[in-house]
PDB file of N, CA, C and O in Angstrom:
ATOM      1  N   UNK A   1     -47.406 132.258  41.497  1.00  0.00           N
ATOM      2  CA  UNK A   1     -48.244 132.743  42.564  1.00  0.00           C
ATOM      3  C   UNK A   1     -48.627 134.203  42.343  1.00  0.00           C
ATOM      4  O   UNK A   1     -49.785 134.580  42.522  1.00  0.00           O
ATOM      5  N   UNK A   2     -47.682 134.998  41.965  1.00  0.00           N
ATOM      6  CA  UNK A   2     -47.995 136.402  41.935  1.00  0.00           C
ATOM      7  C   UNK A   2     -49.007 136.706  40.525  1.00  0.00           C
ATOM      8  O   UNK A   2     -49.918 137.533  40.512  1.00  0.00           O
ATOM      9  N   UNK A   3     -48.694 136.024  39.626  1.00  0.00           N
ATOM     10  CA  UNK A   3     -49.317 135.848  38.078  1.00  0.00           C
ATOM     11  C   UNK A   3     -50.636 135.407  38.583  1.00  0.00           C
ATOM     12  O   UNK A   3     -51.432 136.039  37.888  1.00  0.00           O
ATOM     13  N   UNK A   4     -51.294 134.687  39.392  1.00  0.00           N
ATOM     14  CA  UNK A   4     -52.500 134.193  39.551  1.00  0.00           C
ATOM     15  C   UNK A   4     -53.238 134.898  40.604  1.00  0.00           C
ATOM     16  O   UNK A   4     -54.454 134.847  40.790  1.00  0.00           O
ATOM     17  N   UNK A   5     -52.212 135.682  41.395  1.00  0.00           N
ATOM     18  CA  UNK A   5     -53.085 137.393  42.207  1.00  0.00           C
ATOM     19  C   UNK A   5     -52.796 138.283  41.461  1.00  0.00           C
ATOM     20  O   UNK A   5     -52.471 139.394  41.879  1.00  0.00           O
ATOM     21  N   UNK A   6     -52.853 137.982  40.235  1.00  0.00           N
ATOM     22  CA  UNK A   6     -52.782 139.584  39.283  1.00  0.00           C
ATOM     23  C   UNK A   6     -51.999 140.771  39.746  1.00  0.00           C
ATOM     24  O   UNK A   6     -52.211 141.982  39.688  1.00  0.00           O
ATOM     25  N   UNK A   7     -50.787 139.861  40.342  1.00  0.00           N
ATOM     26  CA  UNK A   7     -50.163 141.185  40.476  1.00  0.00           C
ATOM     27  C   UNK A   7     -48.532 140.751  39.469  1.00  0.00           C
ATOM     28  O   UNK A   7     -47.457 140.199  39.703  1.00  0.00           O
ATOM     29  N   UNK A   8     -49.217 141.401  38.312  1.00  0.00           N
ATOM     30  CA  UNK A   8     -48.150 141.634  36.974  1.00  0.00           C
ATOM     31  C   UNK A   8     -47.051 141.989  37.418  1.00  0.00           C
ATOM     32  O   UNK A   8     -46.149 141.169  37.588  1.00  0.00           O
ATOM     33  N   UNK A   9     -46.901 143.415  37.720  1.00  0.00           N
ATOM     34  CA  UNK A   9     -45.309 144.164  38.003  1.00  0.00           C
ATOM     35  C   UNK A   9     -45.516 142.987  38.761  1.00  0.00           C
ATOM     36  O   UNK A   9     -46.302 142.333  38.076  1.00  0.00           O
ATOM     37  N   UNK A  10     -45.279 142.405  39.695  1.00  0.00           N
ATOM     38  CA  UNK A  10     -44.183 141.693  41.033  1.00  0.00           C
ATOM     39  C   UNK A  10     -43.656 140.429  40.095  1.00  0.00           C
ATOM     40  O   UNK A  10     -42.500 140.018  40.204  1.00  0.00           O
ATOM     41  N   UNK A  11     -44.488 139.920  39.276  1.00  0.00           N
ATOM     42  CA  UNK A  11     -44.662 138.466  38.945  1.00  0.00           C
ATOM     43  C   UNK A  11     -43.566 139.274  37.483  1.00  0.00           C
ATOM     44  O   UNK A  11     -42.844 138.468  36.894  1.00  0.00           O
ATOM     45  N   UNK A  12     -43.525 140.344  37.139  1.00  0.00           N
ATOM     46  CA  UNK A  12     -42.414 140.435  36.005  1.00  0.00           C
ATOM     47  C   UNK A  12     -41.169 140.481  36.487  1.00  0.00           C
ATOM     48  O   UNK A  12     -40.088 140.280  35.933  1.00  0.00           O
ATOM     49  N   UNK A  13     -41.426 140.748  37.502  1.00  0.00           N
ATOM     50  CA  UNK A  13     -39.538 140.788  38.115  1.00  0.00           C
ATOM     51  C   UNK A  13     -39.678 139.817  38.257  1.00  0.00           C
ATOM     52  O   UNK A  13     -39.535 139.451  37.090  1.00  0.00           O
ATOM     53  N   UNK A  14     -39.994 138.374  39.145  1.00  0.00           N
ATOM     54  CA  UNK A  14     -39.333 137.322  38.957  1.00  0.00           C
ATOM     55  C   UNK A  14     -39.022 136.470  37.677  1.00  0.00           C
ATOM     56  O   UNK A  14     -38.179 135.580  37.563  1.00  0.00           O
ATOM     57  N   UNK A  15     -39.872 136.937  36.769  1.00  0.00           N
ATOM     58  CA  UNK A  15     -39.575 136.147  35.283  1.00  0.00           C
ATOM     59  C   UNK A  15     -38.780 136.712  34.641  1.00  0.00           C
ATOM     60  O   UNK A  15     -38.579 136.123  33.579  1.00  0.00           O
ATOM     61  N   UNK A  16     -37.894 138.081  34.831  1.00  0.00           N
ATOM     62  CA  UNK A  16     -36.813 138.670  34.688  1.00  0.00           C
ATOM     63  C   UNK A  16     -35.409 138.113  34.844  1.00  0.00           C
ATOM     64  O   UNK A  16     -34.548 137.801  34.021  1.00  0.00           O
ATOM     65  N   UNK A  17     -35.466 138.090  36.310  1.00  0.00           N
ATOM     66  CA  UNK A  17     -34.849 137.130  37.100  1.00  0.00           C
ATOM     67  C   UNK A  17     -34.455 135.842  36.352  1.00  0.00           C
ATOM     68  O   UNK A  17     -33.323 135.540  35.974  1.00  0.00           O
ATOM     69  N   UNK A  18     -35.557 135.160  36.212  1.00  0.00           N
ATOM     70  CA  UNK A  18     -35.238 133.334  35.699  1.00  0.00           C
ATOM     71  C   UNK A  18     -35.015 133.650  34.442  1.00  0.00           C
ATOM     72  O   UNK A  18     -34.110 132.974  33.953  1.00  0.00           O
ATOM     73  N   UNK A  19     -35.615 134.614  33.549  1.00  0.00           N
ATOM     74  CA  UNK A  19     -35.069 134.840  32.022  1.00  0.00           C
ATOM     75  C   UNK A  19     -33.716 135.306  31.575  1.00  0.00           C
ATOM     76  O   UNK A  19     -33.130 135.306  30.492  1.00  0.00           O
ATOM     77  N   UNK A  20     -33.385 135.761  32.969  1.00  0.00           N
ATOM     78  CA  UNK A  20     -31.452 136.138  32.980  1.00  0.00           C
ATOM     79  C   UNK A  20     -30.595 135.098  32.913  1.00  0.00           C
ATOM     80  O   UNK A  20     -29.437 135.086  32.497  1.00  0.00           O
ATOM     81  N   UNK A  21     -31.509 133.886  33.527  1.00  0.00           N
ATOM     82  CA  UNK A  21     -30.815 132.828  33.853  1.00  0.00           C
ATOM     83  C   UNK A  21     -30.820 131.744  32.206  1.00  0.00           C
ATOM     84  O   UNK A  21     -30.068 130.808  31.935  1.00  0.00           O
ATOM     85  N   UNK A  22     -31.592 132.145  31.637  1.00  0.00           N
ATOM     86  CA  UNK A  22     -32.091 131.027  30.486  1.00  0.00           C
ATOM     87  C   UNK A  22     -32.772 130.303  30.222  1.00  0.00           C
ATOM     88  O   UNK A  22     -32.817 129.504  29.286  1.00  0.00           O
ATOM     89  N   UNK A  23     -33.986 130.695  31.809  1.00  0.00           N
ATOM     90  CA  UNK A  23     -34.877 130.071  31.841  1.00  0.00           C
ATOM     91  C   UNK A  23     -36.063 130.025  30.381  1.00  0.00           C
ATOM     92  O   UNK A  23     -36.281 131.151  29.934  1.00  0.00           O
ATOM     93  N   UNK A  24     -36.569 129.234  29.880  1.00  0.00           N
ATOM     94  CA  UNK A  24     -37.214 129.431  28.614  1.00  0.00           C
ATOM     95  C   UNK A  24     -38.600 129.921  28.790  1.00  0.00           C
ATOM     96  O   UNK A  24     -39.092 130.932  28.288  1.00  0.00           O
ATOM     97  N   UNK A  25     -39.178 129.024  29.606  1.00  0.00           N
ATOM     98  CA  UNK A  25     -40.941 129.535  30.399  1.00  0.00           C
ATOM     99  C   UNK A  25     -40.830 130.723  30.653  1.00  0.00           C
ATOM    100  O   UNK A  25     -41.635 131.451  30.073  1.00  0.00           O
ATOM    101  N   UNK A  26     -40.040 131.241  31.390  1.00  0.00           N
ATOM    102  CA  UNK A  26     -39.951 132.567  31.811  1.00  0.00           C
ATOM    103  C   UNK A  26     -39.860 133.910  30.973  1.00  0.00           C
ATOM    104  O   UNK A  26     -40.207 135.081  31.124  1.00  0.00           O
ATOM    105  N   UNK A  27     -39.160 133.076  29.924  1.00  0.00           N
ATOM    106  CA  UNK A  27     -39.388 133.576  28.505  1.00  0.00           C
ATOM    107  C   UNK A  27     -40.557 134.376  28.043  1.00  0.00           C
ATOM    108  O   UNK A  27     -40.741 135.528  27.652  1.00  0.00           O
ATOM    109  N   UNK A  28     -41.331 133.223  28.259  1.00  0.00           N
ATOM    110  CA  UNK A  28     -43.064 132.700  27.695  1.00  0.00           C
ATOM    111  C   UNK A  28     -44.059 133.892  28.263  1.00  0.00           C
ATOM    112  O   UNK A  28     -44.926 134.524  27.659  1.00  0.00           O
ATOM    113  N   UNK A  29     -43.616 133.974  29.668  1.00  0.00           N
ATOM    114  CA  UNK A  29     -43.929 134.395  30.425  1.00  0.00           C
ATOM    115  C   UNK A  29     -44.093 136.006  30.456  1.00  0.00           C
ATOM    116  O   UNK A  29     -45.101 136.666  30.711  1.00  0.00           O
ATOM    117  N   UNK A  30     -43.157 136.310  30.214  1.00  0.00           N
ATOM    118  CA  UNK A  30     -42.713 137.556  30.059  1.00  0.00           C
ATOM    119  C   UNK A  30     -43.379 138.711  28.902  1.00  0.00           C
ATOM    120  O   UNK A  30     -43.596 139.920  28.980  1.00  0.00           O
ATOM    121  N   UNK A  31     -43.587 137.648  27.764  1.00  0.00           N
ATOM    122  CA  UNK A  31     -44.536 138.136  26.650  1.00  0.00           C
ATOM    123  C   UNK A  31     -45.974 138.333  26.746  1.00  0.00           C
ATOM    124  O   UNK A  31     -46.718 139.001  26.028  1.00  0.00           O
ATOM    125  N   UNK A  32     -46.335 137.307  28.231  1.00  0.00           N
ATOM    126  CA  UNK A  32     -47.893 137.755  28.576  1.00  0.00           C
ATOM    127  C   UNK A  32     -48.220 139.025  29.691  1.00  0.00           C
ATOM    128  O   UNK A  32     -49.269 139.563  30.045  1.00  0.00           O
ATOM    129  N   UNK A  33     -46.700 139.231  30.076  1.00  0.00           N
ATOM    130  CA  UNK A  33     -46.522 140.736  30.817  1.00  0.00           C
ATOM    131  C   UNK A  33     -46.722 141.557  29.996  1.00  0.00           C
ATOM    132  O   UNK A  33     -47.673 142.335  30.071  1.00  0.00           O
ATOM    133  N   UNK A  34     -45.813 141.555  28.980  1.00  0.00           N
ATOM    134  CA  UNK A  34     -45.811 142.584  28.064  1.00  0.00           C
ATOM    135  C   UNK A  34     -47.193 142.623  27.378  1.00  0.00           C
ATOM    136  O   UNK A  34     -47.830 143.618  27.724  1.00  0.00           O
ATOM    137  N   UNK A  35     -47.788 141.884  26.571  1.00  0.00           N
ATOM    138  CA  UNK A  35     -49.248 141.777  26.432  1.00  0.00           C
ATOM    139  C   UNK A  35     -50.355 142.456  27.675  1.00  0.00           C
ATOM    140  O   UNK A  35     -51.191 143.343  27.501  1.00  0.00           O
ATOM    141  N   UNK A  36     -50.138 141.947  28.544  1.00  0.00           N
ATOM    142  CA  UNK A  36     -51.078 142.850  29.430  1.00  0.00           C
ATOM    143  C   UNK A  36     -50.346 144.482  30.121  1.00  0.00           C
ATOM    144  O   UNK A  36     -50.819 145.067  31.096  1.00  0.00           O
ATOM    145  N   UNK A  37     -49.417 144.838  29.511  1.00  0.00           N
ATOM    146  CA  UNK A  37     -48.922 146.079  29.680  1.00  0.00           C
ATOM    147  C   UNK A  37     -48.454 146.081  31.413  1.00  0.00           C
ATOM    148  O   UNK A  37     -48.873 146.894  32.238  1.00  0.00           O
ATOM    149  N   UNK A  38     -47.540 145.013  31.675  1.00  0.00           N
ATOM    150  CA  UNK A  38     -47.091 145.326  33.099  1.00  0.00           C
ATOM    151  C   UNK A  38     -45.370 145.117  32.677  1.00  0.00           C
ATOM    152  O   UNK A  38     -44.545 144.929  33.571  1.00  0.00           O
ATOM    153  N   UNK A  39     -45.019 145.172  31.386  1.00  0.00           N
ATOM    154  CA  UNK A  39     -43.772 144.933  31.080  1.00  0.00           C
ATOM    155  C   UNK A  39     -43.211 146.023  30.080  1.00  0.00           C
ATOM    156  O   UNK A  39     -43.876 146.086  29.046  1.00  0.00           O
ATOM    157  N   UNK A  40     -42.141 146.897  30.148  1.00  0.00           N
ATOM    158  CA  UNK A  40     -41.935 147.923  28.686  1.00  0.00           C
ATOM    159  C   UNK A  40     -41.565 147.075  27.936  1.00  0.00           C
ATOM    160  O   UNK A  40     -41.287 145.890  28.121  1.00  0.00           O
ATOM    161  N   UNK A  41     -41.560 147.952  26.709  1.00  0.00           N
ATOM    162  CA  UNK A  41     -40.761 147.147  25.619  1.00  0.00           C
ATOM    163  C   UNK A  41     -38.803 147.381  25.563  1.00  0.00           C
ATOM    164  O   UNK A  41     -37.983 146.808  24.845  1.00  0.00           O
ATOM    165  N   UNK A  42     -38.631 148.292  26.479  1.00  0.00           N
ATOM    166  CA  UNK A  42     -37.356 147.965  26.848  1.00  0.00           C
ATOM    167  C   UNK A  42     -36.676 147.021  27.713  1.00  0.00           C
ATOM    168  O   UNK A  42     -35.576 146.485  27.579  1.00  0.00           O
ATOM    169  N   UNK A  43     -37.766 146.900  28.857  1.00  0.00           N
ATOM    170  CA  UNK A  43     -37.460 145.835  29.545  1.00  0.00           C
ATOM    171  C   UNK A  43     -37.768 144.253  29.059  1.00  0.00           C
ATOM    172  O   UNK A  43     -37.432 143.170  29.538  1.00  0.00           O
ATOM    173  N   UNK A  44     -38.253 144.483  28.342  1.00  0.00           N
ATOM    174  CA  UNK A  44     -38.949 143.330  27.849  1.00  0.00           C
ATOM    175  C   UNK A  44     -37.852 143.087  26.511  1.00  0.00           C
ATOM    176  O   UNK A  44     -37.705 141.874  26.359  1.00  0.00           O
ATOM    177  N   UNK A  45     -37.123 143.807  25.601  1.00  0.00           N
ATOM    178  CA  UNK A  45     -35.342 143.559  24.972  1.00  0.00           C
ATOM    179  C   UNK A  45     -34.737 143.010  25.978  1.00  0.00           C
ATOM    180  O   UNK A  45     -34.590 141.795  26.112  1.00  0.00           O
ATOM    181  N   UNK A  46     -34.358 143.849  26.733  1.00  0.00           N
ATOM    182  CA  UNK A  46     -33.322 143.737  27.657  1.00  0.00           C
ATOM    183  C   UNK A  46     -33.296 141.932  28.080  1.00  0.00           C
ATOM    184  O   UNK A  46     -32.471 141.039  27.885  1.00  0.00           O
ATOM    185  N   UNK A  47     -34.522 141.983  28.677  1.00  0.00           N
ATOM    186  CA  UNK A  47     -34.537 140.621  29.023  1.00  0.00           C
ATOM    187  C   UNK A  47     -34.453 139.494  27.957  1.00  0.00           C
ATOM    188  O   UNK A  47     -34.038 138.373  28.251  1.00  0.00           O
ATOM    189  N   UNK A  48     -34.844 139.820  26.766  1.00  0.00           N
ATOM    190  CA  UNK A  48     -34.582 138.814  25.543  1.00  0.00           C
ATOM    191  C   UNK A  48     -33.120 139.030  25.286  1.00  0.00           C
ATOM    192  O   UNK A  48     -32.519 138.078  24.786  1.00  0.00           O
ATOM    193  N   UNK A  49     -32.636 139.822  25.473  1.00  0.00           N
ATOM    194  CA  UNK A  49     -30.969 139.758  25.440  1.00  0.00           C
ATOM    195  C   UNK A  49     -30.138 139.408  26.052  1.00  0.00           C
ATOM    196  O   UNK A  49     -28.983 139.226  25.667  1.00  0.00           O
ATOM    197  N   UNK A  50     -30.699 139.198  27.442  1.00  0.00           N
ATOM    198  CA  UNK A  50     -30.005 138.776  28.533  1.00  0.00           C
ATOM    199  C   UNK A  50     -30.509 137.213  28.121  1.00  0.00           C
ATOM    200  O   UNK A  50     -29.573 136.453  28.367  1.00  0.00           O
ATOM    201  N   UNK A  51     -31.240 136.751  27.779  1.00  0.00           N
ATOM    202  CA  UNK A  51     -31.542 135.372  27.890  1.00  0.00           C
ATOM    203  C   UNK A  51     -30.597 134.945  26.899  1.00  0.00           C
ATOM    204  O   UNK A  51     -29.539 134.331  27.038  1.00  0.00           O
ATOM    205  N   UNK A  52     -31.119 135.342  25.964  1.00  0.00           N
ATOM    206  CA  UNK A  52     -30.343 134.799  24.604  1.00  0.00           C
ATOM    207  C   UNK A  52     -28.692 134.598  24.924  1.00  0.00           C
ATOM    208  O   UNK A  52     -28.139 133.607  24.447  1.00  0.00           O
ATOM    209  N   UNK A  53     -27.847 135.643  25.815  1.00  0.00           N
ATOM    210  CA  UNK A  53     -26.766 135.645  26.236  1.00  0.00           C
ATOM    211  C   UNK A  53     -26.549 134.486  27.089  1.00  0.00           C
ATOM    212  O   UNK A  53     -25.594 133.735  26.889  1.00  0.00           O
ATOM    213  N   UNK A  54     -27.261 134.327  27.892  1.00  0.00           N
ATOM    214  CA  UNK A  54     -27.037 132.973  29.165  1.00  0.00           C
ATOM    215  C   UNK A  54     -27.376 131.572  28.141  1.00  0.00           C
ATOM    216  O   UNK A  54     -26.886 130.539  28.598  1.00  0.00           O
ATOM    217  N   UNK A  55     -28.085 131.417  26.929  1.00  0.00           N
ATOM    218  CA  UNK A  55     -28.378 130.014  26.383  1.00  0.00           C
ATOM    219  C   UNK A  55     -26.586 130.067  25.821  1.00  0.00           C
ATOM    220  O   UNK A  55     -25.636 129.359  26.158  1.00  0.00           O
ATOM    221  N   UNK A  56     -26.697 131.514  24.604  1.00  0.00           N
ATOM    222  CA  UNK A  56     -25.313 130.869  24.450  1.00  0.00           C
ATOM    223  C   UNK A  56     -23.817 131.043  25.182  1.00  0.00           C
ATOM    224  O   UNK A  56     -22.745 130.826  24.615  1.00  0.00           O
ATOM    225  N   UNK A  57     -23.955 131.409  26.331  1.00  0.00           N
ATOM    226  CA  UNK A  57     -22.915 130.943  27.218  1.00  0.00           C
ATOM    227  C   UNK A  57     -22.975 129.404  28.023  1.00  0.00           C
ATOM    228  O   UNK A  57     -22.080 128.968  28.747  1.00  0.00           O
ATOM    229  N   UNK A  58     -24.268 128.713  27.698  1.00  0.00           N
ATOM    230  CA  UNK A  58     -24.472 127.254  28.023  1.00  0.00           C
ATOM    231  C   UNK A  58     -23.830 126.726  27.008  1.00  0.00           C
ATOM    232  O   UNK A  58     -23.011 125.951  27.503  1.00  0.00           O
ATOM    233  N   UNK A  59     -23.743 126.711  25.873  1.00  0.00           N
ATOM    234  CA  UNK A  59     -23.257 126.124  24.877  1.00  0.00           C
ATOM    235  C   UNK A  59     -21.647 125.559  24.649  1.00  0.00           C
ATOM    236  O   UNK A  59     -20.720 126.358  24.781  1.00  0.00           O
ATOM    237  N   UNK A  60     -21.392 124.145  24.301  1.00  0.00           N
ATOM    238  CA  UNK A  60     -20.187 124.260  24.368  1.00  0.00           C
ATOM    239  C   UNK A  60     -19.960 122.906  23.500  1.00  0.00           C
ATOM    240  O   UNK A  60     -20.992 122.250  23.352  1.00  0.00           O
ATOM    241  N   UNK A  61     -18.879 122.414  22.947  1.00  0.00           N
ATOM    242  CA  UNK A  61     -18.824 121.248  22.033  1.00  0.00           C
ATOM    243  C   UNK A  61     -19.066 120.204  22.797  1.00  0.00           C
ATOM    244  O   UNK A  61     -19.680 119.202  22.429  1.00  0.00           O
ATOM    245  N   UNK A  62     -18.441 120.452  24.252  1.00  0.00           N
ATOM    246  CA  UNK A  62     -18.844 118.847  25.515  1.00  0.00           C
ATOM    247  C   UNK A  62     -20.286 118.932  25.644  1.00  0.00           C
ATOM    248  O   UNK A  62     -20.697 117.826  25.994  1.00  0.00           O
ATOM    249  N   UNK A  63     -21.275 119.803  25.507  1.00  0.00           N
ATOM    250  CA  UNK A  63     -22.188 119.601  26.142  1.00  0.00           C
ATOM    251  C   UNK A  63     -22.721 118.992  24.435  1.00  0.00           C
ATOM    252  O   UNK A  63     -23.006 117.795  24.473  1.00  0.00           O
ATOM    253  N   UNK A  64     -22.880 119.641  23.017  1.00  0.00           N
ATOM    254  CA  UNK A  64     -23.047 119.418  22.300  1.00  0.00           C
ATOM    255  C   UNK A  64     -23.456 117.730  21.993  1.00  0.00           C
ATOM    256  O   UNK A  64     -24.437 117.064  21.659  1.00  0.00           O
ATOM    257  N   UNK A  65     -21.765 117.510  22.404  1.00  0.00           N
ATOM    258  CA  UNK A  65     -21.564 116.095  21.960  1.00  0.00           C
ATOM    259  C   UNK A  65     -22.215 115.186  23.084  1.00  0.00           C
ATOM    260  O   UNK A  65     -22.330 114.006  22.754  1.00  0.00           O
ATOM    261  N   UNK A  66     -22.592 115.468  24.151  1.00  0.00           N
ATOM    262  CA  UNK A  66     -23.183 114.781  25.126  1.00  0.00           C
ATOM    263  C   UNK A  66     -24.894 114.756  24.914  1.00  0.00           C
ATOM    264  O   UNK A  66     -25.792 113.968  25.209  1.00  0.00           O
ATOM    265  N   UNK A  67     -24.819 115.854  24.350  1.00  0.00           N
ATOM    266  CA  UNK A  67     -26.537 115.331  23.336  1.00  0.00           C
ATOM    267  C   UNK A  67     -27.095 114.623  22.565  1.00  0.00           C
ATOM    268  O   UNK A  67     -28.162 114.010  22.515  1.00  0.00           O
ATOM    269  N   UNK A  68     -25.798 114.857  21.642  1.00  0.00           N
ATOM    270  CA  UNK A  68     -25.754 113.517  20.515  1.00  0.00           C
ATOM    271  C   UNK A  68     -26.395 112.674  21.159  1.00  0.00           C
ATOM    272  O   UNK A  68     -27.574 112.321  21.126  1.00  0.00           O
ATOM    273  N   UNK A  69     -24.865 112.143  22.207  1.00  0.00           N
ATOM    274  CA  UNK A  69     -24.728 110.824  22.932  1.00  0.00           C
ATOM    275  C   UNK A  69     -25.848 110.322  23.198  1.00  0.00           C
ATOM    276  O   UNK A  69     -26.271 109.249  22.767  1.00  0.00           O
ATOM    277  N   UNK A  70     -26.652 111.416  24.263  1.00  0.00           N
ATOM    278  CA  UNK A  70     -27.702 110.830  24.920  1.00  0.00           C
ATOM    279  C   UNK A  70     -28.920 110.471  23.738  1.00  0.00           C
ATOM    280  O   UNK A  70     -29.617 109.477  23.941  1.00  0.00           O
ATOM    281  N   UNK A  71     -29.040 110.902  23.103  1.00  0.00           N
ATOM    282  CA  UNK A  71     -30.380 110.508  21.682  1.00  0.00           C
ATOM    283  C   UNK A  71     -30.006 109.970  21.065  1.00  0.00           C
ATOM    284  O   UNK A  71     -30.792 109.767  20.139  1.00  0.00           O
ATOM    285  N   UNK A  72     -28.389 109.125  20.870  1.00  0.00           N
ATOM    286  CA  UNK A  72     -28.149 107.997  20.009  1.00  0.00           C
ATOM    287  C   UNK A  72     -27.959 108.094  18.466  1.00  0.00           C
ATOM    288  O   UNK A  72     -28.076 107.237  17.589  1.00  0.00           O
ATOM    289  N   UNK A  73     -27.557 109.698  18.407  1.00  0.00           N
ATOM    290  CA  UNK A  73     -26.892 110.003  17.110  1.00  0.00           C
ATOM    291  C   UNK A  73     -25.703 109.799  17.052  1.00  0.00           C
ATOM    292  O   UNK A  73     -25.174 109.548  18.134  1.00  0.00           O
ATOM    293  N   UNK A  74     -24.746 109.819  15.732  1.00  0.00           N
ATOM    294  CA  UNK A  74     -23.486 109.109  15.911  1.00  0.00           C
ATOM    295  C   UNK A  74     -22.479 110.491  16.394  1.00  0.00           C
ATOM    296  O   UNK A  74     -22.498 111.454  15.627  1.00  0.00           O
ATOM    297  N   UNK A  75     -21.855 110.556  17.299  1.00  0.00           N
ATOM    298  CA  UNK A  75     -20.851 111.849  17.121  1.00  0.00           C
ATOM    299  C   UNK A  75     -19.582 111.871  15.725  1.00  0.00           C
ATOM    300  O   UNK A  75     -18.976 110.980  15.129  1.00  0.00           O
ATOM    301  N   UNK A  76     -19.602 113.092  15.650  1.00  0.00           N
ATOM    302  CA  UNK A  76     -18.905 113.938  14.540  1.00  0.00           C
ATOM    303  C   UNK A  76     -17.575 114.105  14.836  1.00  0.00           C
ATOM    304  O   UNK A  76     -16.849 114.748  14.078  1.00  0.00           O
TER     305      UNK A  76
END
């Protein structure tokens, strides 16, 4: 909503927000802030670091192996 009233700064804090979380779009998102200059390039690390931190704190051998599972590869 805020991305489609052109209002950048408001609409970068919430994709901040969901990119803390691991959100991936928000990701996406964030690079077209920075492209239109409503994002620094520090904030715009920060938040790739914070993301990258929350995917691999999702990570774990149960969830791993429950991927397999579900796509019908053989587990290891």
């Amino acid at each position: 909503y805020e991305w489609e009233n052109k209002r950048f700064d408001r609409s970068a804090k919430h994709f901040i927000i969901a990119a803390n979380l691991g959100h991936d779009d928000s990701l996406q998102q964030l690079k077209k802030c920075y492209a239109v200059g409503s994002l620094s390039k520090e904030d715009f690390a920060a938040a790739l670091r914070a993301h990258q931190a929350a995917v691999d704190a999702t990570k774990s051998p149960q969830r791993e192996a429950a991927a397999k599972a579900e796509t019908g590869l053989p587990l290891m």
